[in-house]
PyMOL Python script that loads the backbone (N, CA, C, O; Angstrom):
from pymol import cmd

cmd.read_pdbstr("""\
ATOM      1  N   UNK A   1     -18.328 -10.157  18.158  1.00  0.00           N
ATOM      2  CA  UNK A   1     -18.120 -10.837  19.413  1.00  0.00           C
ATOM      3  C   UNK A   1     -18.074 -12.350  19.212  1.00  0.00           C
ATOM      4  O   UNK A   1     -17.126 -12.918  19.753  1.00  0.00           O
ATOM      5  N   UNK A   2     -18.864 -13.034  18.584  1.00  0.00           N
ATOM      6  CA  UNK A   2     -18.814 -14.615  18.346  1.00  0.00           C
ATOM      7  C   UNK A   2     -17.624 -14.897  17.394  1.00  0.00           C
ATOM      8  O   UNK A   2     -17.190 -16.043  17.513  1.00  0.00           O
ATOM      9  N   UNK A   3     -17.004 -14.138  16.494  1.00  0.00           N
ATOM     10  CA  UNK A   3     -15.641 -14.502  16.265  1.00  0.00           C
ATOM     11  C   UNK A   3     -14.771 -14.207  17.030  1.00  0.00           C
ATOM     12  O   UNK A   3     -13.599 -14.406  16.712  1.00  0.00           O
ATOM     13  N   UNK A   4     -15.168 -13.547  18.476  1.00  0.00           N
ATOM     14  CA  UNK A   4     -13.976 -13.519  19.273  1.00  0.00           C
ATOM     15  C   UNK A   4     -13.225 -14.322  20.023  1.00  0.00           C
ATOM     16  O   UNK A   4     -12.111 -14.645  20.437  1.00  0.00           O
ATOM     17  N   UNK A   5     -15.028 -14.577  19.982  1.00  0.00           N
ATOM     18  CA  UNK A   5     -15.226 -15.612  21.258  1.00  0.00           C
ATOM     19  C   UNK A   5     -14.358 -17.227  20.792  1.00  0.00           C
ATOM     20  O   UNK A   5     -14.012 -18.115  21.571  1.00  0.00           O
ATOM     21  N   UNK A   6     -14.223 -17.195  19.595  1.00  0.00           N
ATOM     22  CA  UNK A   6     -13.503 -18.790  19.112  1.00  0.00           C
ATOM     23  C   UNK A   6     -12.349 -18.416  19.314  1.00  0.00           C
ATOM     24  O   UNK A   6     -11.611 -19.314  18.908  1.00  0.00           O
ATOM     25  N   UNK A   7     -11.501 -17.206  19.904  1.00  0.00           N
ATOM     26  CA  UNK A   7     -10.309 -17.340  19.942  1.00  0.00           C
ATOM     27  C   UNK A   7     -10.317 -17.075  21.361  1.00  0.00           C
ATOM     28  O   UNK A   7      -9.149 -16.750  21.575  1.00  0.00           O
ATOM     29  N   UNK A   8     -10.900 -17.023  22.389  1.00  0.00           N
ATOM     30  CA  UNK A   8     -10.743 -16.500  23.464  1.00  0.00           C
ATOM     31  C   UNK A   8     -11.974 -16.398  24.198  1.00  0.00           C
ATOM     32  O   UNK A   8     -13.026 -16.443  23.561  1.00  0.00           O
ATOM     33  N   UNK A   9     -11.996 -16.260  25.503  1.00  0.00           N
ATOM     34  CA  UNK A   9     -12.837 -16.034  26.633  1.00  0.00           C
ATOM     35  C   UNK A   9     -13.503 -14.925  25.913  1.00  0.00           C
ATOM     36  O   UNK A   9     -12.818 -14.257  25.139  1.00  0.00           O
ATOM     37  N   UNK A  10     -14.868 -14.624  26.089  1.00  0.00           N
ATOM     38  CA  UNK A  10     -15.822 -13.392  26.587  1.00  0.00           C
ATOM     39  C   UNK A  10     -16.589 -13.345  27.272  1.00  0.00           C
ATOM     40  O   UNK A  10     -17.375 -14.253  27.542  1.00  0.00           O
ATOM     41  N   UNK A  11     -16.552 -12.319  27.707  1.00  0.00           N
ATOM     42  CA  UNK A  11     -17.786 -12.277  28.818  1.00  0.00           C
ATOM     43  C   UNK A  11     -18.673 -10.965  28.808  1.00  0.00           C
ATOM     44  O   UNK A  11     -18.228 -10.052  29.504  1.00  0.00           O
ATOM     45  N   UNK A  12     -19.791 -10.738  28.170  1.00  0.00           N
ATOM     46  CA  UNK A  12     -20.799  -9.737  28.040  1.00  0.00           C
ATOM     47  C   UNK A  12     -21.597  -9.309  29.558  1.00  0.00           C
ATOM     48  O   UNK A  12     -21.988 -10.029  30.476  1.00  0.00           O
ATOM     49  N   UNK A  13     -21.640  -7.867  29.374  1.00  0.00           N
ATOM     50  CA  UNK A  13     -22.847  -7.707  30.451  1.00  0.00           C
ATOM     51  C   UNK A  13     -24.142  -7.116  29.918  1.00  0.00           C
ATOM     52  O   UNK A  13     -24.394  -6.290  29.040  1.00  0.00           O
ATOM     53  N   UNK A  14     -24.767  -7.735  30.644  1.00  0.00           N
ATOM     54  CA  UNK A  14     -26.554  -7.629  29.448  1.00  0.00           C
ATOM     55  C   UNK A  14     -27.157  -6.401  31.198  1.00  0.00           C
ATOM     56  O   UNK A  14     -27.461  -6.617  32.371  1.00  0.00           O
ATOM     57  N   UNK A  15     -27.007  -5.101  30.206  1.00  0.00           N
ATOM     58  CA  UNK A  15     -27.490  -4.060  31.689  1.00  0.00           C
ATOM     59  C   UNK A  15     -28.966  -3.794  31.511  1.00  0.00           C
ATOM     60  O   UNK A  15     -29.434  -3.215  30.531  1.00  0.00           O
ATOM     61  N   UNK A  16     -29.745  -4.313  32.646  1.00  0.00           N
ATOM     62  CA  UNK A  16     -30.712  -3.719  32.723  1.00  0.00           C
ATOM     63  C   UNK A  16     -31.716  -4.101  31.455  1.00  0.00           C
ATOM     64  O   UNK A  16     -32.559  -3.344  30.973  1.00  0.00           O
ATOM     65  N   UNK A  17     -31.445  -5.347  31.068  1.00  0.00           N
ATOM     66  CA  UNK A  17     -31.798  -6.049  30.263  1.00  0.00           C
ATOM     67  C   UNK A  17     -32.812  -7.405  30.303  1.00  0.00           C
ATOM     68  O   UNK A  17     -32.903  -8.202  29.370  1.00  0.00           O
ATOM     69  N   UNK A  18     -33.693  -7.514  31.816  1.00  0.00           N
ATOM     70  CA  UNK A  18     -34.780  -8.129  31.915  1.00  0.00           C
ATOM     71  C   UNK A  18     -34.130  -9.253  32.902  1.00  0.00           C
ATOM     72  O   UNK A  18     -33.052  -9.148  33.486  1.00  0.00           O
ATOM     73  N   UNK A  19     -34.937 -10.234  32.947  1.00  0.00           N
ATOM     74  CA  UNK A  19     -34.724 -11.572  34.084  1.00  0.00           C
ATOM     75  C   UNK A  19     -33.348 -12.085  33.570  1.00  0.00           C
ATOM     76  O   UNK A  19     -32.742 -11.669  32.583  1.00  0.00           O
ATOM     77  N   UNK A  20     -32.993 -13.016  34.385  1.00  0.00           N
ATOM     78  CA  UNK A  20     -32.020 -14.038  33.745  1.00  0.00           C
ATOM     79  C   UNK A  20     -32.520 -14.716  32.581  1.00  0.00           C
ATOM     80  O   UNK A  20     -31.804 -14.653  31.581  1.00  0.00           O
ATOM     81  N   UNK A  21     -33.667 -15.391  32.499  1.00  0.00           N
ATOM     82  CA  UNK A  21     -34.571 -15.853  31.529  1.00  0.00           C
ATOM     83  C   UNK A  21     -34.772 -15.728  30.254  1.00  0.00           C
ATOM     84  O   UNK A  21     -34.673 -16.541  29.335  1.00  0.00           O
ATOM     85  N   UNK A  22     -35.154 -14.286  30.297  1.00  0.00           N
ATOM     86  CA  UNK A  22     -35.097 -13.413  29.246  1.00  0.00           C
ATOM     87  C   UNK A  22     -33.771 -13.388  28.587  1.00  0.00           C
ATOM     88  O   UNK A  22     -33.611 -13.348  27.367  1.00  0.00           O
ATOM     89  N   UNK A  23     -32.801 -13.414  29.504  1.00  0.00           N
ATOM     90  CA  UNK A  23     -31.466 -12.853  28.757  1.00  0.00           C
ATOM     91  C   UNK A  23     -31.009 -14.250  27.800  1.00  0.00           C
ATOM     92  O   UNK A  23     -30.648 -14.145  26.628  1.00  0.00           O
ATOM     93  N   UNK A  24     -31.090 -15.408  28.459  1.00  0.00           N
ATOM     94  CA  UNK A  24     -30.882 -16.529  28.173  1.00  0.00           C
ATOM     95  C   UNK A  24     -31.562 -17.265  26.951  1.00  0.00           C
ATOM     96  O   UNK A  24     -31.140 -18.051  26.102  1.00  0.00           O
ATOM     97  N   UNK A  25     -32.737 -16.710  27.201  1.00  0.00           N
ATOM     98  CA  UNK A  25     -33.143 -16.653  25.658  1.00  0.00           C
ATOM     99  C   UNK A  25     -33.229 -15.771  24.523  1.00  0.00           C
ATOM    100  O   UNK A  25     -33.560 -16.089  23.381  1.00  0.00           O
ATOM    101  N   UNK A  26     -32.973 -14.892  24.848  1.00  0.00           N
ATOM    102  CA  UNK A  26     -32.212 -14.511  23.633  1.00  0.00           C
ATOM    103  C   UNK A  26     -30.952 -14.701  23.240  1.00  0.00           C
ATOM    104  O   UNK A  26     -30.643 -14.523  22.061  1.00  0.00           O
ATOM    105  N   UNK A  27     -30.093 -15.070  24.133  1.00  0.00           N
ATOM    106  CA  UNK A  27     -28.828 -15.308  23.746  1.00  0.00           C
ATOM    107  C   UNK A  27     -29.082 -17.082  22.690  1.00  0.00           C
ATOM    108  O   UNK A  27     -28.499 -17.169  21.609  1.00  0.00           O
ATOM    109  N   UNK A  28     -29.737 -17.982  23.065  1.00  0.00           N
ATOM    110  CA  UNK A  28     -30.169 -19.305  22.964  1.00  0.00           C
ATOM    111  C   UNK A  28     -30.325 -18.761  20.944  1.00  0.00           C
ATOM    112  O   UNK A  28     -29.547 -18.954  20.009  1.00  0.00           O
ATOM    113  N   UNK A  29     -31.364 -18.227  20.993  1.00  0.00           N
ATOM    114  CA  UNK A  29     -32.562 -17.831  20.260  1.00  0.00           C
ATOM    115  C   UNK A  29     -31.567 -17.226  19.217  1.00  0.00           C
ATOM    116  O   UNK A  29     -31.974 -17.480  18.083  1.00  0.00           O
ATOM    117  N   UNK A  30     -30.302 -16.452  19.213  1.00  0.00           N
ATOM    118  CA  UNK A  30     -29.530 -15.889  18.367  1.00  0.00           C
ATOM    119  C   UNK A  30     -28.880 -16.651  18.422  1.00  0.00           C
ATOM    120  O   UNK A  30     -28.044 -16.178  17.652  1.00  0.00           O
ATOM    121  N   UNK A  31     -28.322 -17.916  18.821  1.00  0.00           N
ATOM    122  CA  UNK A  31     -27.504 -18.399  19.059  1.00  0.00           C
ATOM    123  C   UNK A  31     -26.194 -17.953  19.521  1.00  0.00           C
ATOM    124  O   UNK A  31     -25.235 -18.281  18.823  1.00  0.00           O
ATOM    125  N   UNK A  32     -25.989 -17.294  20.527  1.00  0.00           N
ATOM    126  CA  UNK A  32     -24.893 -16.160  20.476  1.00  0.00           C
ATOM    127  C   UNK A  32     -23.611 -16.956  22.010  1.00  0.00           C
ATOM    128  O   UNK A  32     -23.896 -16.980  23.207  1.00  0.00           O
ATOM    129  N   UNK A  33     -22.412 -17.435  21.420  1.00  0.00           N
ATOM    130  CA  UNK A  33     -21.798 -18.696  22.330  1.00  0.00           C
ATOM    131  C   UNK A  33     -21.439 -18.061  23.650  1.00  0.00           C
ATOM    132  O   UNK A  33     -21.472 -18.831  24.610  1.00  0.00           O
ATOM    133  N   UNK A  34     -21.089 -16.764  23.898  1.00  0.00           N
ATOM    134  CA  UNK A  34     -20.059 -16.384  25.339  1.00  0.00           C
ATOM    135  C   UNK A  34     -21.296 -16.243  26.084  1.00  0.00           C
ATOM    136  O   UNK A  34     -22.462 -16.380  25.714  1.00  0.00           O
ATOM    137  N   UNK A  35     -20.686 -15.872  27.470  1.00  0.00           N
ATOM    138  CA  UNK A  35     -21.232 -16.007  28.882  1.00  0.00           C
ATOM    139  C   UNK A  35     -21.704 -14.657  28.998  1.00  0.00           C
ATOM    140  O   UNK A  35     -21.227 -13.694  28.398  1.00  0.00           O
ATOM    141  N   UNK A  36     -22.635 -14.639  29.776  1.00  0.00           N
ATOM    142  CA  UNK A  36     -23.225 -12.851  29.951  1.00  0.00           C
ATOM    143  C   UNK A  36     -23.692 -13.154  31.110  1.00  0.00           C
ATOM    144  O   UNK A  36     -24.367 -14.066  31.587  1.00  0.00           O
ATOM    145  N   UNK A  37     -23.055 -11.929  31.577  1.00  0.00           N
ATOM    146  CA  UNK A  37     -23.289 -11.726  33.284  1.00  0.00           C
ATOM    147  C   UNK A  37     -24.484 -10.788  33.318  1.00  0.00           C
ATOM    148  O   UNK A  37     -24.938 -10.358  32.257  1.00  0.00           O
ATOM    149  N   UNK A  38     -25.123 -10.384  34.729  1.00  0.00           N
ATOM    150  CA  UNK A  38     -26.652  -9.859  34.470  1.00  0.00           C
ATOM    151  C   UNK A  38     -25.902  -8.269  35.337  1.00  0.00           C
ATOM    152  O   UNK A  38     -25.205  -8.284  36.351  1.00  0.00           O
ATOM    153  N   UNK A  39     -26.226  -7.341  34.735  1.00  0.00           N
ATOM    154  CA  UNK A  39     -25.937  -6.143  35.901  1.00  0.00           C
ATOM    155  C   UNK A  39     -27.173  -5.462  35.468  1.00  0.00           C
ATOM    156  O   UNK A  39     -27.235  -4.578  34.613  1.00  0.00           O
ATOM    157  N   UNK A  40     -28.843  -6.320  36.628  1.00  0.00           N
ATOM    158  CA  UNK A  40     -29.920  -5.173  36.614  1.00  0.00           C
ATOM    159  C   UNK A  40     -30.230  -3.727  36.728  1.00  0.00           C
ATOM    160  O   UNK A  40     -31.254  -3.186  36.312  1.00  0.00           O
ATOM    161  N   UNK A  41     -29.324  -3.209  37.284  1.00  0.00           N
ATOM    162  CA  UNK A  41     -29.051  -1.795  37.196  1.00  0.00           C
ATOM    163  C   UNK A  41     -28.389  -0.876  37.174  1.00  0.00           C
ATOM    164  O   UNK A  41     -28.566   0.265  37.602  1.00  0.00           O
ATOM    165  N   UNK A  42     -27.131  -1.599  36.377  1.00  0.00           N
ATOM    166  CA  UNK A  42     -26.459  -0.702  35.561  1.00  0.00           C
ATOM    167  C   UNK A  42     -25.401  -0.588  36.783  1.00  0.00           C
ATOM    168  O   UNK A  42     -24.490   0.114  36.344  1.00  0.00           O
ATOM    169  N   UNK A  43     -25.139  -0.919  37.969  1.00  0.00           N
ATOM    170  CA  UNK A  43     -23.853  -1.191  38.673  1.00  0.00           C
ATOM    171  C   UNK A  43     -22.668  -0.991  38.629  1.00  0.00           C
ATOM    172  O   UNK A  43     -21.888  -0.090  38.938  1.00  0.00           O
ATOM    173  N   UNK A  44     -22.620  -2.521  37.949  1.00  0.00           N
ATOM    174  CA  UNK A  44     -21.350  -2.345  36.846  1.00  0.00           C
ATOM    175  C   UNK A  44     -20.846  -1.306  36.411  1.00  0.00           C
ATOM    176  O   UNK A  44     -20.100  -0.490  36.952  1.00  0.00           O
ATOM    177  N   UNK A  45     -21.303  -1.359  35.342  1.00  0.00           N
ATOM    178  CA  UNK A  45     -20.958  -0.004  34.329  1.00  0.00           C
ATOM    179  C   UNK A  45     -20.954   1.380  35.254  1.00  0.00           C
ATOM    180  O   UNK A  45     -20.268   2.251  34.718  1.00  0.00           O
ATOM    181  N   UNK A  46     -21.323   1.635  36.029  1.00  0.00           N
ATOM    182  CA  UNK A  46     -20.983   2.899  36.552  1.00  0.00           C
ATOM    183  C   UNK A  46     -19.897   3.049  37.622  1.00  0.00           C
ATOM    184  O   UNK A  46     -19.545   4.096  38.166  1.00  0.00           O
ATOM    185  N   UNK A  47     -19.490   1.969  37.798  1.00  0.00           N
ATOM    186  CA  UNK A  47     -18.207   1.671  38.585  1.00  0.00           C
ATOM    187  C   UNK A  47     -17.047   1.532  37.982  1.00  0.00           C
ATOM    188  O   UNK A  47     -15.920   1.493  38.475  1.00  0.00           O
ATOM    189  N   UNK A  48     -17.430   1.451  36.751  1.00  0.00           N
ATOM    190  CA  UNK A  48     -16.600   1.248  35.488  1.00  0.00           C
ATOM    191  C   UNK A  48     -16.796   2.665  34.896  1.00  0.00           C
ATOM    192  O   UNK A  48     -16.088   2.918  33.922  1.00  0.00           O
ATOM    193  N   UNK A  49     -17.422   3.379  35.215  1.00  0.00           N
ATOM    194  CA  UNK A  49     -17.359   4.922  34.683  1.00  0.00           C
ATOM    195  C   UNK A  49     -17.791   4.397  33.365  1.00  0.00           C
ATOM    196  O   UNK A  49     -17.008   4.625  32.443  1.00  0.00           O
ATOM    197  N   UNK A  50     -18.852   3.755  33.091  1.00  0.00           N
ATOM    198  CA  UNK A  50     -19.706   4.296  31.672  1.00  0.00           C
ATOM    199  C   UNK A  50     -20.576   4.679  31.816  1.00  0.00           C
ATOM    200  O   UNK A  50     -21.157   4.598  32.899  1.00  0.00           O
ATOM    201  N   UNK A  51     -21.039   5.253  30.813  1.00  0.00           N
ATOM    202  CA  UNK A  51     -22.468   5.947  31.153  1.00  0.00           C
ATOM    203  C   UNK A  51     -23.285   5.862  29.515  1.00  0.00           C
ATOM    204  O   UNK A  51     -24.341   6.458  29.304  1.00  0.00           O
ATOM    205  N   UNK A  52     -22.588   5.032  28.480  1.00  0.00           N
ATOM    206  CA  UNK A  52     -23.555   4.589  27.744  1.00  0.00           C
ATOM    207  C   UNK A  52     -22.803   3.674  27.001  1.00  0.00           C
ATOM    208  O   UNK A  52     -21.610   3.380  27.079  1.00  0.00           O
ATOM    209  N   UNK A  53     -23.843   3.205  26.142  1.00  0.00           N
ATOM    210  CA  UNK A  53     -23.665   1.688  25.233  1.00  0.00           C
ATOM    211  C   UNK A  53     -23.701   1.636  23.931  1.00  0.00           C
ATOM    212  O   UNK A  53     -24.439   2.348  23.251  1.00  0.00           O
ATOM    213  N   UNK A  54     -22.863   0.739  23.454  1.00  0.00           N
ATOM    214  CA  UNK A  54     -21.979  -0.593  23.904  1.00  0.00           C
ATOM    215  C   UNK A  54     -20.636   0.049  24.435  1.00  0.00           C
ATOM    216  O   UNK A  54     -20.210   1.161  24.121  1.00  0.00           O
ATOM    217  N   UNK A  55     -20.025  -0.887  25.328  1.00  0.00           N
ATOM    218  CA  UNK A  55     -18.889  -0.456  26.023  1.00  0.00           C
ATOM    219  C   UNK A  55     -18.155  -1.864  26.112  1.00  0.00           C
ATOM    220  O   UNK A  55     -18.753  -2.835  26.577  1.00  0.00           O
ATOM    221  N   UNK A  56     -16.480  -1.978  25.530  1.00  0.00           N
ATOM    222  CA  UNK A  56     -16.173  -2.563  25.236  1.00  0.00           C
ATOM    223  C   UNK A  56     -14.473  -2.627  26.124  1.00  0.00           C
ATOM    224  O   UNK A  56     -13.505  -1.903  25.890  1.00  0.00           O
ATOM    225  N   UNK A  57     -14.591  -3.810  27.217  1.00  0.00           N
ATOM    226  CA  UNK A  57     -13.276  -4.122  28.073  1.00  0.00           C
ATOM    227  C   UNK A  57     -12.600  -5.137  27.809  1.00  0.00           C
ATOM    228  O   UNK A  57     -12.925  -6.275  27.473  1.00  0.00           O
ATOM    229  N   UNK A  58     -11.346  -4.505  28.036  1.00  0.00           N
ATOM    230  CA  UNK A  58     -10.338  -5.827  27.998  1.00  0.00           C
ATOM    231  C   UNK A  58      -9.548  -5.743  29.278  1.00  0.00           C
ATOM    232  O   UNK A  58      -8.859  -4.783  29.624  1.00  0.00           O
ATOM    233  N   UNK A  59      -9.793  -7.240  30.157  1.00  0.00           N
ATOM    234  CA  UNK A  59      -9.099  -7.140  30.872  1.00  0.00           C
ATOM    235  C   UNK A  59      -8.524  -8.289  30.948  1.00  0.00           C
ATOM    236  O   UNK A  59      -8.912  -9.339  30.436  1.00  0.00           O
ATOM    237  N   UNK A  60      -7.245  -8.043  31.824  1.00  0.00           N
ATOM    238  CA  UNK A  60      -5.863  -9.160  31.295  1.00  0.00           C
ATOM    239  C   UNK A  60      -6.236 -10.445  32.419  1.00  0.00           C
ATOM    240  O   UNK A  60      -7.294 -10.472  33.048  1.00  0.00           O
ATOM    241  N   UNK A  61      -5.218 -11.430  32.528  1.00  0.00           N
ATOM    242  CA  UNK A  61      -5.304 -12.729  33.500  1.00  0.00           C
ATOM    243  C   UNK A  61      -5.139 -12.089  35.152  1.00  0.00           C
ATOM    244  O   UNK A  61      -5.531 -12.668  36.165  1.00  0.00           O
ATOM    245  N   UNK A  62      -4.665 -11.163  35.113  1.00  0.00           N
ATOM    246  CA  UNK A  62      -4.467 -10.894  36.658  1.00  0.00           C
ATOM    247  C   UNK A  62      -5.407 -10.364  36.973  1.00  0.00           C
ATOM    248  O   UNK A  62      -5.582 -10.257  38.187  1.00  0.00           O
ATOM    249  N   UNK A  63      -6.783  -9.603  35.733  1.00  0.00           N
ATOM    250  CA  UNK A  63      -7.731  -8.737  36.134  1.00  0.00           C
ATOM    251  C   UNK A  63      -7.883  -7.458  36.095  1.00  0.00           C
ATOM    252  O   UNK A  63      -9.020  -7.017  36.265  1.00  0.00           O
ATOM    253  N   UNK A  64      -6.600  -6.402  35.822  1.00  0.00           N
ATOM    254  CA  UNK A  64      -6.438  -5.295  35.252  1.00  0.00           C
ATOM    255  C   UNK A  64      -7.102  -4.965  33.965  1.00  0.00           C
ATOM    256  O   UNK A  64      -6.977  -5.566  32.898  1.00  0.00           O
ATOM    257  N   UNK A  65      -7.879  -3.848  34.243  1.00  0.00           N
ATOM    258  CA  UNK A  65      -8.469  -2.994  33.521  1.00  0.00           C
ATOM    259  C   UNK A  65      -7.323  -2.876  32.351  1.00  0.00           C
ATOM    260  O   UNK A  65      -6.311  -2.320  32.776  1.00  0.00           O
ATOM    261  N   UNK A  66      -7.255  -3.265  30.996  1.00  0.00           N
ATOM    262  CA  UNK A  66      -6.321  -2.786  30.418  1.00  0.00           C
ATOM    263  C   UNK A  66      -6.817  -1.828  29.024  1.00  0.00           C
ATOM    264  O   UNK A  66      -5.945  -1.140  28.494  1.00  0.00           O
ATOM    265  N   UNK A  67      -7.815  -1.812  28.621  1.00  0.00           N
ATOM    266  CA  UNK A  67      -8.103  -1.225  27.642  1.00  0.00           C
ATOM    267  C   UNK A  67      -9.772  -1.003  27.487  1.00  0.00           C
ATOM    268  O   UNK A  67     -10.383  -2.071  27.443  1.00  0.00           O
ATOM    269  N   UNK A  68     -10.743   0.407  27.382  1.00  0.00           N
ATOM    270  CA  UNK A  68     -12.230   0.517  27.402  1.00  0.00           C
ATOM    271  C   UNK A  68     -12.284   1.295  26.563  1.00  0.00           C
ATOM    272  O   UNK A  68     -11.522   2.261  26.518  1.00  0.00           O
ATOM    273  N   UNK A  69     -13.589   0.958  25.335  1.00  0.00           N
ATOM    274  CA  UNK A  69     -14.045   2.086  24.488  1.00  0.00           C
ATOM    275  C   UNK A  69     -15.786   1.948  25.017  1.00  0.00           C
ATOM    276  O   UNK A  69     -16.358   1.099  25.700  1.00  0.00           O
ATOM    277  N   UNK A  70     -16.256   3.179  24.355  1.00  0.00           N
ATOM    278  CA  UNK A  70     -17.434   2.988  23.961  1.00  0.00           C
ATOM    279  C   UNK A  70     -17.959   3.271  23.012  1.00  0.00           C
ATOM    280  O   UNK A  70     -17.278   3.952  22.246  1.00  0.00           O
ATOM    281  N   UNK A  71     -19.673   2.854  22.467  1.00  0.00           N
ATOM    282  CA  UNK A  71     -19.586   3.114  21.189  1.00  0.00           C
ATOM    283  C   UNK A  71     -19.448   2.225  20.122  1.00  0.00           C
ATOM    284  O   UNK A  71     -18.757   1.478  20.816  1.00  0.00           O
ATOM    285  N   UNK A  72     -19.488   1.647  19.068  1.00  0.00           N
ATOM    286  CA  UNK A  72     -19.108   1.087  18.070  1.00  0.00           C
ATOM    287  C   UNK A  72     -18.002   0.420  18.146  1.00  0.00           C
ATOM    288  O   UNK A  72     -17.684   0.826  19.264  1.00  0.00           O
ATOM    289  N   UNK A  73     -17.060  -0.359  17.821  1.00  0.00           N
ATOM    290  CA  UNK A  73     -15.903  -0.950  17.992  1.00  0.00           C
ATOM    291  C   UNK A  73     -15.648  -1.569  16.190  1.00  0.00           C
ATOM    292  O   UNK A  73     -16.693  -1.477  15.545  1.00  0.00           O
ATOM    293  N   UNK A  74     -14.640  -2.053  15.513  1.00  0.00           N
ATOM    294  CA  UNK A  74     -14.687  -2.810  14.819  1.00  0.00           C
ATOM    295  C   UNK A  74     -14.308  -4.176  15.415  1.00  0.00           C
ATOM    296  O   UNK A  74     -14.132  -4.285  16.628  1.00  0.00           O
ATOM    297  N   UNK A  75     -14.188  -5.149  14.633  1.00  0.00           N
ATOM    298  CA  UNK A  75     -13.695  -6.084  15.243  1.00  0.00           C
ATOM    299  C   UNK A  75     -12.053  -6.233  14.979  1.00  0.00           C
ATOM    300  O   UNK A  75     -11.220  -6.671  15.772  1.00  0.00           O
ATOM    301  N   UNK A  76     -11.848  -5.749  13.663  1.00  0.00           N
ATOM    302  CA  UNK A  76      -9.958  -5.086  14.142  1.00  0.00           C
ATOM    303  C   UNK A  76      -9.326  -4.379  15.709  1.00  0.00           C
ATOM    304  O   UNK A  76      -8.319  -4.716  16.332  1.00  0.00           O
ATOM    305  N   UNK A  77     -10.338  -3.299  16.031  1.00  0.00           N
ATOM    306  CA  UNK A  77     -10.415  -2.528  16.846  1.00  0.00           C
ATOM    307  C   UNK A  77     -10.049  -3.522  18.359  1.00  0.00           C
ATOM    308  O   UNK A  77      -9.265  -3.351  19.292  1.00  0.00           O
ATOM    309  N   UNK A  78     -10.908  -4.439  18.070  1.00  0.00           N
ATOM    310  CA  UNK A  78     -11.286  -5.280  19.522  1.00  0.00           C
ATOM    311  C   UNK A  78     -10.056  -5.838  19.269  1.00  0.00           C
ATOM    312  O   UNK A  78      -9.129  -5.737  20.073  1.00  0.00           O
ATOM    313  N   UNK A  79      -9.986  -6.288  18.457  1.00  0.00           N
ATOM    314  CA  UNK A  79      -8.672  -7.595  17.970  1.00  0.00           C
ATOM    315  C   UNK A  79      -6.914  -6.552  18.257  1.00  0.00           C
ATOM    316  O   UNK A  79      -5.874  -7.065  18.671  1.00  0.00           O
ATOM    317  N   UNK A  80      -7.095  -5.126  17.896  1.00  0.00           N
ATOM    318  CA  UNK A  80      -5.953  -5.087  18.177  1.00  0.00           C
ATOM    319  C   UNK A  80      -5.681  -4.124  19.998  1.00  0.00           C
ATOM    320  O   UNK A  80      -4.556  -3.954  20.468  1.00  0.00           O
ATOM    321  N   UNK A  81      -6.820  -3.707  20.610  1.00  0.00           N
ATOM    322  CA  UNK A  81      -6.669  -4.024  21.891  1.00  0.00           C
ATOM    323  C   UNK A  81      -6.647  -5.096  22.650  1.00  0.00           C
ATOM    324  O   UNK A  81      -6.243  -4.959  23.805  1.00  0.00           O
ATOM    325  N   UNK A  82      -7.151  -6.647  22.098  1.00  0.00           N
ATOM    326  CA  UNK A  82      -6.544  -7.423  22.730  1.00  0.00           C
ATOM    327  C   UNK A  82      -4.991  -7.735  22.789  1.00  0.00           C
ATOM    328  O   UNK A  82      -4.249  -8.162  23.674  1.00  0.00           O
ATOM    329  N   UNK A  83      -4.828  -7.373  21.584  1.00  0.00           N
ATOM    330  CA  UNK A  83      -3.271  -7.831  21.079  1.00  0.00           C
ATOM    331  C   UNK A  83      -2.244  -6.895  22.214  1.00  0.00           C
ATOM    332  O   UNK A  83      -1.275  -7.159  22.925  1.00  0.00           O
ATOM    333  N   UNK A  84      -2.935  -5.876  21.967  1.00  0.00           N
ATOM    334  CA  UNK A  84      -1.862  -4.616  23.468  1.00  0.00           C
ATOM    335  C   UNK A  84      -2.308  -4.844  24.630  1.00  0.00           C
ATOM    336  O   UNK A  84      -1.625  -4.205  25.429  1.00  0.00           O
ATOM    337  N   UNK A  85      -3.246  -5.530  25.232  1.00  0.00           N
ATOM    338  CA  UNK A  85      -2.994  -5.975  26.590  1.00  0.00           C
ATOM    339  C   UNK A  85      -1.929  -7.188  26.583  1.00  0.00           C
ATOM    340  O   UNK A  85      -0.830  -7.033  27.117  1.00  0.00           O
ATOM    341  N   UNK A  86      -2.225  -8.183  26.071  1.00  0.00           N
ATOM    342  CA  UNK A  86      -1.375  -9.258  25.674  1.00  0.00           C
ATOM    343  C   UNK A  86       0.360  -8.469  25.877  1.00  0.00           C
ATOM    344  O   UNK A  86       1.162  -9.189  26.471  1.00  0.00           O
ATOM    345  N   UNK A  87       0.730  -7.483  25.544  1.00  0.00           N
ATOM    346  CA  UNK A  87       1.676  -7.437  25.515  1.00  0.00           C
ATOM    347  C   UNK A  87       2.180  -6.440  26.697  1.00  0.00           C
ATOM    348  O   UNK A  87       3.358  -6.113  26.843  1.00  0.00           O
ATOM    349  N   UNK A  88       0.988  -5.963  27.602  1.00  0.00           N
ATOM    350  CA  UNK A  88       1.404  -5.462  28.554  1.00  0.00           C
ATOM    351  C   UNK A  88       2.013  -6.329  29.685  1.00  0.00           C
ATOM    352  O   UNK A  88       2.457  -5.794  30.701  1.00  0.00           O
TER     353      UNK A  88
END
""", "prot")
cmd.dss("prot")
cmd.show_as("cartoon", "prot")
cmd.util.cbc("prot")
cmd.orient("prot")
């Protein structure tokens, strides 16, 4: 994710993963650069039809859902579903 992040926007969701506080420091503390949104109880993701973790979206400039795994990812993996939204 932090080499993604130098080529592009990310945005993490930290589920059910403690205060804002908490999240913030650990992100600080790993030094870890993208933005993470808070979904305390798992919201998100179930509106998104996941139901476990890590779960990995790409969505395009207009906001379309264009590509979700879950599970493990490589970072090829990530890199070449970005590349096929890009070209949707």
């Amino acid at each position: 994710m932090t080499r993604l992040s130098r080529d592009g926007p990310v945005l993490t969701i930290a589920m059910q993963s403690g205060q804002a506080e908490q999240v913030a420091r650990v992100l600080n503390q790993r030094q870890l650069p993208w933005a993470t949104a808070l979904d305390p109880r798992g919201e998100m993701s179930r509106q998104l039809g996941f139901k476990a973790v890590p779960a990995f979206v790409v969505v395009d400039a207009d906001g379309h859902l264009r590509a979700a795994t879950v599970g493990y990812t490589s970072e090829i993996g990530m890199r070449l579903r970005l590349w096929w939204a890009r070209l949707m």
